[in-house]
TIVO-2410 file (N, C-alpha, C; in nm, 3 decimals):
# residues 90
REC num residu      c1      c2      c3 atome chaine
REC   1      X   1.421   2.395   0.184     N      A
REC   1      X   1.342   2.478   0.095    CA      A
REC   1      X   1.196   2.433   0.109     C      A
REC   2      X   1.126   2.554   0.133     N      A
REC   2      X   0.917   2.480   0.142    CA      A
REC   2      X   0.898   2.457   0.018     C      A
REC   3      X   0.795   2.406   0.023     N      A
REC   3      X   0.712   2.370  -0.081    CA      A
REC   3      X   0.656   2.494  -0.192     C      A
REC   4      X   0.614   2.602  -0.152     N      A
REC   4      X   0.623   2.720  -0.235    CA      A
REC   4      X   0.727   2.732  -0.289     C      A
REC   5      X   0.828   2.771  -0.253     N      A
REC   5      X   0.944   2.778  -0.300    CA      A
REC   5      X   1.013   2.694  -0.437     C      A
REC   6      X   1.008   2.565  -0.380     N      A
REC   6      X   1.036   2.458  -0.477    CA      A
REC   6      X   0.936   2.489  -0.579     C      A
REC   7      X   0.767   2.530  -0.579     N      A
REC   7      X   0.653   2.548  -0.661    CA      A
REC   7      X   0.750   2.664  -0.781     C      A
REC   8      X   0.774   2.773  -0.737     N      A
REC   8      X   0.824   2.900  -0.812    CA      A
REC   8      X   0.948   2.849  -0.864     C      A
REC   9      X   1.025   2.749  -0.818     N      A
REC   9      X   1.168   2.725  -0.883    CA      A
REC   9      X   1.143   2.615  -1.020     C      A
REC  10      X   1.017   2.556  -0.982     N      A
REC  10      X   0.995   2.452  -1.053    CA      A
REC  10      X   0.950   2.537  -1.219     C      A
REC  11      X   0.842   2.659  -1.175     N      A
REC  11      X   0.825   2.727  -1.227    CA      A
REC  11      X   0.933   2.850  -1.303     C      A
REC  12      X   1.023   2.866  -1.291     N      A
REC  12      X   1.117   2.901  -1.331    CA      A
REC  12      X   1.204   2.876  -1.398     C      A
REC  13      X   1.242   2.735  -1.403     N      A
REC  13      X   1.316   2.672  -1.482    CA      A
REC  13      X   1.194   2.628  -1.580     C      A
REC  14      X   1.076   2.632  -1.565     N      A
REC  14      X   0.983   2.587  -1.711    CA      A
REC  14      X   0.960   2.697  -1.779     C      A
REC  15      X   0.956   2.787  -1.714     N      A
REC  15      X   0.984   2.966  -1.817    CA      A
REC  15      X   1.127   2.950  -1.915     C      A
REC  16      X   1.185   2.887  -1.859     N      A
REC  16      X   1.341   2.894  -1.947    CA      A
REC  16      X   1.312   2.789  -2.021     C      A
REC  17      X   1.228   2.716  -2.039     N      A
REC  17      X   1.262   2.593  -2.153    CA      A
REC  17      X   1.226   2.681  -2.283     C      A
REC  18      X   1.225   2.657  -2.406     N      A
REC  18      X   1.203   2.699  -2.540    CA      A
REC  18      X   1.189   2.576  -2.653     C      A
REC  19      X   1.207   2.462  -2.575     N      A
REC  19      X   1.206   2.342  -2.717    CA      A
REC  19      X   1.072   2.305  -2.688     C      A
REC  20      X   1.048   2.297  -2.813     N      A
REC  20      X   0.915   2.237  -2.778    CA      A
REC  20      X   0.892   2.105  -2.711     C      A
REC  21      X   1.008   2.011  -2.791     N      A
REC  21      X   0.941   1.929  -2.767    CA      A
REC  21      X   0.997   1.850  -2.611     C      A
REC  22      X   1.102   1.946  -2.538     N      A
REC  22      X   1.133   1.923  -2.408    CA      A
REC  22      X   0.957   1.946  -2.327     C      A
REC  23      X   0.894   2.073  -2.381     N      A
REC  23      X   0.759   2.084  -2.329    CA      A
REC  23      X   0.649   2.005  -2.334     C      A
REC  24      X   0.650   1.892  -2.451     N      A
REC  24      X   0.574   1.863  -2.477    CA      A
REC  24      X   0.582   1.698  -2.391     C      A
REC  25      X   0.714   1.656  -2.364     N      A
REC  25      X   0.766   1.583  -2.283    CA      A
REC  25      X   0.742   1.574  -2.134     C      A
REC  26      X   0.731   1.721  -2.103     N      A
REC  26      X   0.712   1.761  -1.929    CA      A
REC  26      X   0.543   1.758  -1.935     C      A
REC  27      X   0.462   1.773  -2.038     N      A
REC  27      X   0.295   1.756  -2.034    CA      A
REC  27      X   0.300   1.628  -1.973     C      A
REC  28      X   0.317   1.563  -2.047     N      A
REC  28      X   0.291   1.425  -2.088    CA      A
REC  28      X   0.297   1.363  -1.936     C      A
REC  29      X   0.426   1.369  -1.906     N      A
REC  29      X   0.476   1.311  -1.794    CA      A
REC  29      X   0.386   1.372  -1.650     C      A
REC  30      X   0.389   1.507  -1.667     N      A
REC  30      X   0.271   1.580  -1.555    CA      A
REC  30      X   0.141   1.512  -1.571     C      A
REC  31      X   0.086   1.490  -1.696     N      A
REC  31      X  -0.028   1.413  -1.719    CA      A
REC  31      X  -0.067   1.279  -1.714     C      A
REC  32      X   0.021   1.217  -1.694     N      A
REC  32      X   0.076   1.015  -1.689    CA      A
REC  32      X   0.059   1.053  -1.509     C      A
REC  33      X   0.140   1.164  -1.435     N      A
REC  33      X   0.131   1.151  -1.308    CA      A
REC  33      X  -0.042   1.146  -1.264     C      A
REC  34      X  -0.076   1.274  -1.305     N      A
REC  34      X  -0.211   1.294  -1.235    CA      A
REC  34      X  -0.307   1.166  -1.279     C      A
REC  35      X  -0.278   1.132  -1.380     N      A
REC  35      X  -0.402   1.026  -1.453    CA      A
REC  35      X  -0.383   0.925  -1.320     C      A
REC  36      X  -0.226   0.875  -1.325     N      A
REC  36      X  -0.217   0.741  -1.232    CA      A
REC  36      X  -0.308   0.801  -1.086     C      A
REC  37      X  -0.262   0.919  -1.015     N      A
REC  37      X  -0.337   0.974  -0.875    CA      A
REC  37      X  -0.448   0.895  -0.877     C      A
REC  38      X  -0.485   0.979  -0.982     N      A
REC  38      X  -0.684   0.945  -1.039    CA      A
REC  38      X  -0.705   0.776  -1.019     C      A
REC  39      X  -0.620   0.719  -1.045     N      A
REC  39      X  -0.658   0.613  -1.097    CA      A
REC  39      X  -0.662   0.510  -0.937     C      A
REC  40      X  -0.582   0.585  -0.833     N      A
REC  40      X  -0.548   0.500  -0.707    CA      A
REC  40      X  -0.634   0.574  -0.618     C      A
REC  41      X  -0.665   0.660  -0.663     N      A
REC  41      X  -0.794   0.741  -0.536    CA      A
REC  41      X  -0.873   0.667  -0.496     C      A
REC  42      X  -0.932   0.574  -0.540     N      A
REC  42      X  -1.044   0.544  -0.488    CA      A
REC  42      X  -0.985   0.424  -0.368     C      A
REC  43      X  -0.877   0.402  -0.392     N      A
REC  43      X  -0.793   0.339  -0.252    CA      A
REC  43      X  -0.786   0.399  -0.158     C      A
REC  44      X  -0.724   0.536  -0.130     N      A
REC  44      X  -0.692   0.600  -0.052    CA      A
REC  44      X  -0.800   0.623   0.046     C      A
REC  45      X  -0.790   0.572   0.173     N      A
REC  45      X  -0.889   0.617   0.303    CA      A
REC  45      X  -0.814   0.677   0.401     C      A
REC  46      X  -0.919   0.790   0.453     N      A
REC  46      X  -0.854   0.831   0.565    CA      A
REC  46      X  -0.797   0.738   0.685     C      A
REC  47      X  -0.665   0.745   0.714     N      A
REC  47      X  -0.688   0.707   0.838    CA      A
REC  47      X  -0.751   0.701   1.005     C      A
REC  48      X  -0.794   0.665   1.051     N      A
REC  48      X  -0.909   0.676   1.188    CA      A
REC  48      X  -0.769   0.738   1.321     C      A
REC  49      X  -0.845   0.795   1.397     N      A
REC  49      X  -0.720   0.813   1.466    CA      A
REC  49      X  -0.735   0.698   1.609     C      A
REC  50      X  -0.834   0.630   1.612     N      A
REC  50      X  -0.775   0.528   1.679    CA      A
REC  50      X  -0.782   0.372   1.660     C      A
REC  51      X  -0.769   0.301   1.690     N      A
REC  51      X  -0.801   0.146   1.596    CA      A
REC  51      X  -0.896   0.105   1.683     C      A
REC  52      X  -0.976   0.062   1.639     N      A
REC  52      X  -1.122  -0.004   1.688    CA      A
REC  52      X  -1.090  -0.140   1.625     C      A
REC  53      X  -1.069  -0.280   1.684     N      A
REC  53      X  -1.063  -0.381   1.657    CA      A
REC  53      X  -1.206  -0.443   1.595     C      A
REC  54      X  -1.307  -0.374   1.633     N      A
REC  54      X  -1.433  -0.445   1.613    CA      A
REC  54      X  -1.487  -0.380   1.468     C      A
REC  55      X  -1.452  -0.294   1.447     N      A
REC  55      X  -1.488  -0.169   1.348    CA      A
REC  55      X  -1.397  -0.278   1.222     C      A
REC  56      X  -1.279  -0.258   1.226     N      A
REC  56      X  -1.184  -0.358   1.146    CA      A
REC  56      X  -1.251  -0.465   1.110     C      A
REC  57      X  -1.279  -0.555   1.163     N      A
REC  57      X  -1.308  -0.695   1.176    CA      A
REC  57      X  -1.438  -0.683   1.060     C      A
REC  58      X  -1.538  -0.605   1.136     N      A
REC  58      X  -1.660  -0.594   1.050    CA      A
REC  58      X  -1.646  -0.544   0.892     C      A
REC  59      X  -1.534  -0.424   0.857     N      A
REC  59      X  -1.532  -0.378   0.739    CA      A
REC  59      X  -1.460  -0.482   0.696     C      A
REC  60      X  -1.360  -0.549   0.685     N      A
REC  60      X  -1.300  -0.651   0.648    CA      A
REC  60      X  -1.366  -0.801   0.637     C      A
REC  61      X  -1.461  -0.762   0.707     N      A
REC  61      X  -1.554  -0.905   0.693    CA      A
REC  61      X  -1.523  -1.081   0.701     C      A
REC  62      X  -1.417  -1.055   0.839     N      A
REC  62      X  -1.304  -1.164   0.921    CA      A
REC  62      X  -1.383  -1.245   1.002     C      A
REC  63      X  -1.387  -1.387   0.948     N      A
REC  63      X  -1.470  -1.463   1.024    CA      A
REC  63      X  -1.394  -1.539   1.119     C      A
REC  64      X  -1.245  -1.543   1.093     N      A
REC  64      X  -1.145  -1.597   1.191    CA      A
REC  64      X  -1.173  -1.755   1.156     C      A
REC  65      X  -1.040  -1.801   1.173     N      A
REC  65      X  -1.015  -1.946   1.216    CA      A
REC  65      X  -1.126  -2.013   1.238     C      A
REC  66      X  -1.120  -2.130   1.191     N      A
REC  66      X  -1.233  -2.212   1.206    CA      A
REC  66      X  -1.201  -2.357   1.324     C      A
REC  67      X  -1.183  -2.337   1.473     N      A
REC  67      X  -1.105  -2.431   1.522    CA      A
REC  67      X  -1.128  -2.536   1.505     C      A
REC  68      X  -1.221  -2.607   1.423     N      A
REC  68      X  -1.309  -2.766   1.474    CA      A
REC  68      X  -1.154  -2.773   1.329     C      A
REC  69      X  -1.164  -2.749   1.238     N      A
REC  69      X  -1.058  -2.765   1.108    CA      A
REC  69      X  -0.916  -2.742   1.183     C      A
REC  70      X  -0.866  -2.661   1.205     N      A
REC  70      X  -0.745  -2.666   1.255    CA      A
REC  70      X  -0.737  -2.770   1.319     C      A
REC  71      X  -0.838  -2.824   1.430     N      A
REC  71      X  -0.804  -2.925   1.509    CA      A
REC  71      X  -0.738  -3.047   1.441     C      A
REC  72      X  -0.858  -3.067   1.345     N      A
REC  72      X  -0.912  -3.194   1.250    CA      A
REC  72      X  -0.771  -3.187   1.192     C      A
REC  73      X  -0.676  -3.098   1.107     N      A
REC  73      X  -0.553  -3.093   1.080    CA      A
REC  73      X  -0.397  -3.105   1.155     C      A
REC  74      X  -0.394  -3.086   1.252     N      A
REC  74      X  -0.325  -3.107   1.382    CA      A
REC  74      X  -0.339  -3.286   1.386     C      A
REC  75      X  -0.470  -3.303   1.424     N      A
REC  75      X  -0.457  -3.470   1.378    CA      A
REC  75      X  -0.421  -3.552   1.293     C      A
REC  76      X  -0.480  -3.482   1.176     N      A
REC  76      X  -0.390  -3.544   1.072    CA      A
REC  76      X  -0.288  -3.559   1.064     C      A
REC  77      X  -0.202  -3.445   1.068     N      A
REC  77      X  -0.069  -3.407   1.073    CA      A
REC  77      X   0.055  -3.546   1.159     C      A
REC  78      X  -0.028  -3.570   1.279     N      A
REC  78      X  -0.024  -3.694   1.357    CA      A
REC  78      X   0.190  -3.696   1.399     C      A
REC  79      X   0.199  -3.487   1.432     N      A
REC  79      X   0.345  -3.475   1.430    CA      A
REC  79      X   0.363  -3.542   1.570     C      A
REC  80      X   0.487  -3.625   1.613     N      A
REC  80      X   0.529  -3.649   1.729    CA      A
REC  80      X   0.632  -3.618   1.777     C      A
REC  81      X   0.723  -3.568   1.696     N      A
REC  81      X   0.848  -3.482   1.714    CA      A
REC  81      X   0.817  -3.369   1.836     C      A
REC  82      X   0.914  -3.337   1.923     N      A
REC  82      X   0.927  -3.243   2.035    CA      A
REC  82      X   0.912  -3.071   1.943     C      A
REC  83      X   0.862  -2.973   2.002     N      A
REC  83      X   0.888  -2.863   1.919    CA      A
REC  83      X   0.989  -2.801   1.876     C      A
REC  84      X   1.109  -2.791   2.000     N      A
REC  84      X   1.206  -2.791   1.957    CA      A
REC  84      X   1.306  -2.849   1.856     C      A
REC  85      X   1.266  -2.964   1.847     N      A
REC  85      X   1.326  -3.016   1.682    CA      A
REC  85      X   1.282  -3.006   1.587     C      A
REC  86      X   1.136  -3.004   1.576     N      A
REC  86      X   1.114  -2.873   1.444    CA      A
REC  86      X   1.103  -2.782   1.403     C      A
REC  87      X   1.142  -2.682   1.539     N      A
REC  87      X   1.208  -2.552   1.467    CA      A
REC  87      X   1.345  -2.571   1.439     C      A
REC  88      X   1.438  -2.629   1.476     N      A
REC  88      X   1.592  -2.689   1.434    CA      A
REC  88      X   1.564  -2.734   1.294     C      A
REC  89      X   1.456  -2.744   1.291     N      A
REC  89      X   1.465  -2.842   1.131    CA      A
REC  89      X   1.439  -2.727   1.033     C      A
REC  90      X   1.378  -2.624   1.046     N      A
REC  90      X   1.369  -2.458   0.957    CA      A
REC  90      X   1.514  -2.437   0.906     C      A
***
């Protein structure tokens, strides 16, 4: 079934309601939806249709790894175990 379709059926069965307060129930809830939309829009970006790694990097503002620190930690670390036994050890 399209989307029109489902639109007019949706619409159809809200012609048949008569309680109020079933109506006043379906506002509410239509209105809790759109408010939340509203409220996440300003998240929503188009997607690009191709990925530019450099474009990324810059809006994200990624300064990457700092190797002289990683190093400096690796030393510390001062592991002597083979690699294979500490992934056995996970």
């Amino acid at each position: 079934m399209g989307i029109e379709a489902r639109k007019y059926k949706l619409i159809e069965q809200l012609m048949n309601v008569s309680d109020e307060t079933v109506l006043k129930n379906l506002e509410n809830i239509f209105q809790n939806y759109l408010e939340s939309i509203t409220s996440i829009k300003h998240l929503i970006k188009p997607i690009n249709d191709k990925l530019d790694i450099e474009a990324l990097i810059q809006e994200q503002n990624y300064k990457g790894a700092d190797k002289k620190i990683i190093n400096n930690l690796i030393d510390e670390m001062a592991i002597e175990e083979p690699i294979e036994d500490l992934l056995k050890m996970i």
